[in-house]
C-alpha positions, -999 to +999 in steps of 0.1 A: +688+398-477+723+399-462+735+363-470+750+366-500+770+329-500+766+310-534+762+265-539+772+256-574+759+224-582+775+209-612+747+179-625+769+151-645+763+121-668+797+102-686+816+140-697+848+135-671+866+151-698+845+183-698+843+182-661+875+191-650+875+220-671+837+229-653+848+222-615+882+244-625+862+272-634+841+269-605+872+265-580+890+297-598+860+323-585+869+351-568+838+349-543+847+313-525+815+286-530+804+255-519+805+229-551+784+201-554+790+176-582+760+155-588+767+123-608+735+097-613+747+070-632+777+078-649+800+044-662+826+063-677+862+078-650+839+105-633+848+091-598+884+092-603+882+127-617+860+139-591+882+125-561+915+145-572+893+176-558+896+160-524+875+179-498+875+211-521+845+199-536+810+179-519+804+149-544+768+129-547+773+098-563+743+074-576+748+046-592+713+051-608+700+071-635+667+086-628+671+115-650+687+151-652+659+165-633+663+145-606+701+149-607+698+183-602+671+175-575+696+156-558+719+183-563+702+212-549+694+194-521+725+189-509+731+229-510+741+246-478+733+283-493+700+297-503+719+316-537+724+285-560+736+287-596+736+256-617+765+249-644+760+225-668+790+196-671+801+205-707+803+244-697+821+266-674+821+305-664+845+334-659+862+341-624+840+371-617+807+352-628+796+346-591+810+377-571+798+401-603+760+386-604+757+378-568+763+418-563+726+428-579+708+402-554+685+425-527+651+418-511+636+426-546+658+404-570+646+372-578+670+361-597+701+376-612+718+364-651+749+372-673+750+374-708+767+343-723+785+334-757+782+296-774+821+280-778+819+259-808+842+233-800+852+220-839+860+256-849+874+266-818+856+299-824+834+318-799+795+332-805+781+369-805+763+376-771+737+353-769+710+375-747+699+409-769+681+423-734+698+453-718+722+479-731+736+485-700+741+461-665+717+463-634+690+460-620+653+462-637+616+452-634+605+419-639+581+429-665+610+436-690+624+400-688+591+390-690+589+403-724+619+394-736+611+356-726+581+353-746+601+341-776+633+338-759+650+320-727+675+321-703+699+293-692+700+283-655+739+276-667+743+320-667+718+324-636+717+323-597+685+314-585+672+313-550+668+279-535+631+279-530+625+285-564+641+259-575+629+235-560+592+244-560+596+245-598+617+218-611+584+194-604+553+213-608+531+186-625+534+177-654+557+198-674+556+198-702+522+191-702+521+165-733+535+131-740+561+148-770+589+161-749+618+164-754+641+147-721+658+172-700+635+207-713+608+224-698+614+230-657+645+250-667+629+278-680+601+283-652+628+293-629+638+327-640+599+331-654+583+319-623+608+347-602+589+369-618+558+364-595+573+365-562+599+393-572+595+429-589+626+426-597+655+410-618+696+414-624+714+415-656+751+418-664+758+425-700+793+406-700+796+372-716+807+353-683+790+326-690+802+303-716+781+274-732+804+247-752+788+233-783+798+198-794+787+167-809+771+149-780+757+182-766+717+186-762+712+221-779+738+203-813+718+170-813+684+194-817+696+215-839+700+183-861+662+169-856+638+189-868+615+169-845+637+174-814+636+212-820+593+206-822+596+188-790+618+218-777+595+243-785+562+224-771+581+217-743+591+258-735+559+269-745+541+243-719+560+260-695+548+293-707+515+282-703+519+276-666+534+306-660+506+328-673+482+307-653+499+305-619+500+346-626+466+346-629+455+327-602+479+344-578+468+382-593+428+368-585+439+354-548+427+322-559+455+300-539+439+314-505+402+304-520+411+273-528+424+261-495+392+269-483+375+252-504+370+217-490+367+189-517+335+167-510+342+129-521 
């Protein structure tokens, strides 16, 4: 792979406070990207924020709300680059995030993460490293992650995925697989998972240049407060777990190229 040029879509609902700080981030990278701010529904100043970027910045505007998967649809969509990473609205990364990760990406990486740290915004104080993976930066194989993600997961918000990835697995059926969901979890974690059948490989940077903002409207706060939302959470990542291991399956056996043969009789 030789094209190494990075979208950043930035999918937004009613936080044009925390968005400046996001898109800032974004513009400050050492390795130039396209930015794509995806905003479905938002009532709040977001328009007015987003058009002080000018032309510096591609902005999707809906005046309709069909949810955050379809927002970063929407989003991904609009990207010119097949190297996408996706940062949440309340969240933003370090200059070198992009240039540093985009580095490890070869015909063998399938996708490439940083470590990250939590910013807990009412004590203005700052998390250990959230992902206890590698020692050292680089790049390893697949079935390492793998391990690690059976009781752990990455956020898309300190990842670059490719494209195709994306958006084969952002709607793969019903996931999660049950009626007690909880809105906006499940797809995100069959990205980096779902790399790992197409790709041997996978990138890690052991810096913090990620950094996830923790506040009172945020998903990962409002969870942590309902035991039930962190039940719904947990059905909803191991749904996705569940397709995993049975798309591996089917691929390891062939089965995709049997069943195209097969020809369903009504």
């Amino acid at each position: 792979m030789t094209n190494k040029e990075v979208s950043i879509v930035i999918p937004t609902f009613n936080r044009a406070d925390y968005l400046v700080e996001c898109i800032d981030s974004c513009l400050a990278q050492t390795q130039a990207c396209e930015i794509i701010v995806c905003d479905h529904g938002s009532t709040d100043n977001t328009p007015e924020v987003v058009k002080k970027y000018g032309d510096k910045i591609k902005y999707v505007r809906r005046t309709l709300d069909s949810g955050v998967h379809f927002c970063w649809m929407d989003g991904i969509l609009h990207c010119s680059n097949d190297l996408i990473h996706i940062n949440y609205d309340d969240d933003w990364i370090k200059p070198n995030f992009i240039e540093d990760c985009v580095k490890l990406f070869d015909e063998n990486v399938g996708f490439v993460f940083s470590n990250a740290t939590v910013y807990y915004e009412n004590q203005k104080e700052y998390s250990d490293n959230l992902f206890k993976l590698n020692d050292t930066s680089g790049v390893f194989p697949v079935k390492k992650f793998l391990k690690f993600s059976t009781s752990n997961m990455v956020s898309p918000g300190a990842a670059i995925f490719r494209k195709k990835q994306l958006l084969d697995n952002l709607f793969v059926g019903k996931v999660p697989f049950t009626q007690n969901e909880y809105h906006g979890v499940g797809p995100d974690i069959l990205f980096s998972i779902m790399s790992c059948i197409e790709y041997p490989s996978y990138g890690f940077i052991n810096e913090p240049l990620a950094i996830f903002r923790a506040h009172d409207k945020s998903i990962t706060i409002d969870a942590l407060s309902d035991s039930s939302k962190q039940i719904k959470i947990k059905n909803a990542y191991n749904d996705a777990r569940v397709y995993f291991y049975l798309s591996k399956i089917i691929k390891s056996y062939n089965l995709f190229s049997l069943l195209k043969k097969i020809k369903i009789k009504k």
